[in-house]
Structure formats: C-alpha cells, structure tokens
N, C-alpha and C positions, 0 to 999 in steps of 0.2 A: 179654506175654513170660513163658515158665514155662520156671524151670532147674528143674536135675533136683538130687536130692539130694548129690550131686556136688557139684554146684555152689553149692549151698545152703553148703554144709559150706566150702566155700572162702572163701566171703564174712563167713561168722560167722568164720573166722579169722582173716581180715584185718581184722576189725572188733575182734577181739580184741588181736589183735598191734598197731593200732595202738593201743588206746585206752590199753594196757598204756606202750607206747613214751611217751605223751605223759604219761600220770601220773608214772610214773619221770621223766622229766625236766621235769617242769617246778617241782619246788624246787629244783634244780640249774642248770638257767637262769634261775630269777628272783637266786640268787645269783651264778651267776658278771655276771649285766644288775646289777645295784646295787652288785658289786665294781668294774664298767668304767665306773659312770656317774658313781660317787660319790666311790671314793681313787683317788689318785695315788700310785704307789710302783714302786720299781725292777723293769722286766720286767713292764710293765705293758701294754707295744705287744706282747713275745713272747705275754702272755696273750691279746689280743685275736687277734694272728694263730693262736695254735693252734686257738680256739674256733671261729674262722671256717675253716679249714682243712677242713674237710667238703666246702666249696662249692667249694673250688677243685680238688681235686686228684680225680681220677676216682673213682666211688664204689668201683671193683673193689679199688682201691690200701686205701681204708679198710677195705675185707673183710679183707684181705688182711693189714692189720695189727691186724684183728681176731682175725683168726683166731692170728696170732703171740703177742699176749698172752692172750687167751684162751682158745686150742687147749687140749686134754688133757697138752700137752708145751708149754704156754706158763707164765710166769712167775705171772701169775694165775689162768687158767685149773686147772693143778696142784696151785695153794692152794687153789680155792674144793673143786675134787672132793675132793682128799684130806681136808682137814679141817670142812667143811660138806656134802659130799655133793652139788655144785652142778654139773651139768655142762650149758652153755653152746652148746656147738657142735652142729651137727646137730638142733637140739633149737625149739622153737617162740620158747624165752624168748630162745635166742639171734638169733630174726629178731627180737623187740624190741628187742634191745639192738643189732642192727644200724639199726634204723628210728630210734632214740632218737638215736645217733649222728649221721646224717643228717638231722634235726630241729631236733636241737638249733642251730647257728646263725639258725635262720629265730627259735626264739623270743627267742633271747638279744636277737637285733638289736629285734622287736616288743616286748619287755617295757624291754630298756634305754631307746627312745626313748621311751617312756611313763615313767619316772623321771625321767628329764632332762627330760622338761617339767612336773614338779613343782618349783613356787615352793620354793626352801630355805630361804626368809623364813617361811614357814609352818612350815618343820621346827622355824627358831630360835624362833619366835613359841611355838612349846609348849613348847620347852625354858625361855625364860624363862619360862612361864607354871606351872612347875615339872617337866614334864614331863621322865621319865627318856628318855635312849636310845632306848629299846628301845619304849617307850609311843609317842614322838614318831614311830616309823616303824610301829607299828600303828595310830594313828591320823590319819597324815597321808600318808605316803610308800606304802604298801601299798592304801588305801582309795583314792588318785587316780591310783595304778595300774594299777585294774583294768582297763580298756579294754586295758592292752598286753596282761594274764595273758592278757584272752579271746581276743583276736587273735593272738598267739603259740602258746595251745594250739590254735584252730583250725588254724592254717596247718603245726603239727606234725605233727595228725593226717593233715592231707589230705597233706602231704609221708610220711607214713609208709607213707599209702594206697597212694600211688604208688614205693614203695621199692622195688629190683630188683637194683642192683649190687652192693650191699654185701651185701645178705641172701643170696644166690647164692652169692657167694664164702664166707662166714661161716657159712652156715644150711644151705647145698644146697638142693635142692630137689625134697624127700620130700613125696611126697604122704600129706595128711590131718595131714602136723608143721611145715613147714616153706612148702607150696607158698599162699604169698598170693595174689593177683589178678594183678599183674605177671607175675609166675611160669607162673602158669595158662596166661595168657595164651599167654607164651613159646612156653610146652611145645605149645600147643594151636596155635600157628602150625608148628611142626615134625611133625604128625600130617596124614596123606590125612585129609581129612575135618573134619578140625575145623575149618573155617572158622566154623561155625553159633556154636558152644560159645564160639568167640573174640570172636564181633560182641557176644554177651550180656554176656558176662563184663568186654567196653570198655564196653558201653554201660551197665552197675551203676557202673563206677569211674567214669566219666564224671562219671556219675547222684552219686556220693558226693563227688567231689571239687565240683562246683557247690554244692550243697547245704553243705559244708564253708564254701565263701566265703561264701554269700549267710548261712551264719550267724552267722561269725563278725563282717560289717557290721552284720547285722542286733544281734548281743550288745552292739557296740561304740558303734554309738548310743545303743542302749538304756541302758546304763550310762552314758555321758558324761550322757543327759540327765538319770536318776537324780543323777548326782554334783551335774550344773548346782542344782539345785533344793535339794540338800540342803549344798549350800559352804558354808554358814555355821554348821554346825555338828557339823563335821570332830571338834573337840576335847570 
C-alpha cells in the first residue's frame, strides 16, 4: 500500500498532534488521578464529573466550548494572543488541545485505578521510615504506578488518533494545519473519487490504533513484571 505525499504529510500530523496531545496531558492527569484517588474534600464528585465530562457530552459540544474560551474573542483565548503571542484556533496546536481534551478522561480513569491499587501501608511504611511527602510518593506511589501512566498515555494517544469532533469544531479543517486522519478521511468521503485515498488513510488509523493497544498491554505487563521482581526494594 503506497500514499502519496499527501497523505504521508497527513499521518506525520496526526502522529504529531497526537503525541503532543498526550504529553501535555499527562502531568495533568496524573494529578487531577491522585487528587480523585487520594483526598477527600468539598466538590470533590463536581470535580470528578467535569473531568469525565468529555465522555458524556458529544464531542462537537466540547469544540464548541472550546472554541468560546479559546477563540480570538474568548476569555483565554485573548489573553494568551494579546499578551504571549498564542493563537490556538485554526491552528494545529489547537487540534491538540482539542485531542488532549478528549483524552484526558480515558487517562485520568487508567492512571487513578493504578494509584488506588497502591497499598498506603507502603506509603506510611516510608514515612515512618523517615521518609518526607514528597520522597514517600517518588518512591512508592509514582514507581507502582507506572502501569496506569503507560496505559493511560497509550489509550490517550490512540483516542487522540481517532479524534474528529472536537477538533473540527475547534481546529476546522485546513489542509496541511489542522486536517488529521479522521478529518481526511471525512473530506475524502465527500470527494467523486476518493474512495481509494479513504480505504488507505482507515486502514493506517486502523493499523495505528491496534498497534496503540497491543502496546500499551504489551508496556503494562512488562512493567507490572519489572515492578513484581523489584517490590522489595521500592525504598
């Protein structure tokens, strides 16, 4: 199967736009996953519902309020251009930060259940062992973690892969800035002729999103077995 450069250029942007989406967010899900695993405090169920709120409400809806805080006449949006130079919409960063968006509950939920199946017996165990804070979760809480971080940021990226509604609404879809694989696609179903250009361009995302899973099992073994072997000395 040979794309043409076209199409070449489509997939290095979706591979860009996601991988960007998934780095940006995932110190952002690993903290809002170990704010929802770990305290209790008022407006604590509001937080988890907004964070999950991606999933529920149609993606166009979240463009759409992307684009309101965002926009060039949004609240954010008008701060970042005016005073950093930052403009968001129409723009490729803005399809990550719609991808990111869309993402983000898949990891929060993979990385929280991975903290909450950390023994806190171990947390306290290093703390009495003099261990500060901040040591006791670099060295116990973060390290028997990792299986969620890898599975989270896979399933962000393959989710970013596949992102369409939000980025549309948010990003348009400008060829060579904004137009990812979904996009492509779209367009390439609305064209006489593009049926060829379409069957490719599913069978790459396809091809990426498997490949996404089978690695992120494949990381997430590999590290639990890592971890198995090395338990006993966490501290």
């Amino acid at each position: 199967m040979l794309l043409s450069a076209s199409e070449w250029a489509i997939v290095a942007l979706s591979l860009k736009v996601s991988l960007v989406a998934m780095a940006a967010t995932l110190p952002v899900a690993y903290g809002l996953a170990w704010l929802l695993a770990r305290k209790r405090f008022p407006g604590i169920l509001l937080l988890d519902a907004l964070v999950h709120l991606p999933l529920v409400v149609p993606p166009v809806v979240t463009g759409w309020l992307l684009l309101i805080l965002f926009g060039r006449h949004g609240p954010i949006g008008s701060f970042m251009e005016d005073h950093l130079g930052i403009v968001l919409v129409f723009r490729w960063t803005g399809a990550a930060l719609a991808a990111a968006v869309m993402a983000l509950p898949l990891m929060v939920r993979a990385i929280r259940l991975s903290i909450e199946s950390v023994d806190r017996r171990l947390e306290e165990a290093a703390r009495t062992l003099g261990a500060r804070p901040l040591r006791a979760f670099l060295t116990v809480t973060l390290p028997l973690s990792v299986p969620g971080i890898l599975a989270g940021s896979v399933l962000g990226f393959a989710r970013s892969i596949g992102e369409f509604g939000a980025t549309i609404t948010f990003a348009s879809n400008i060829p060579g800035e904004t137009r990812t694989l979904p996009l492509a696609i779209y367009t390439g179903l609305q064209m006489p002729g593009g049926e060829e250009m379409v069957t490719r361009l599913a069978l790459i995302s396809v091809g990426l999103s498997i490949a996404a899973l089978v690695a992120s099992e494949w990381l997430v073994r590999r590290s639990g077995a890592k971890l198995g072997q090395g338990g006993g000395h966490v501290l």
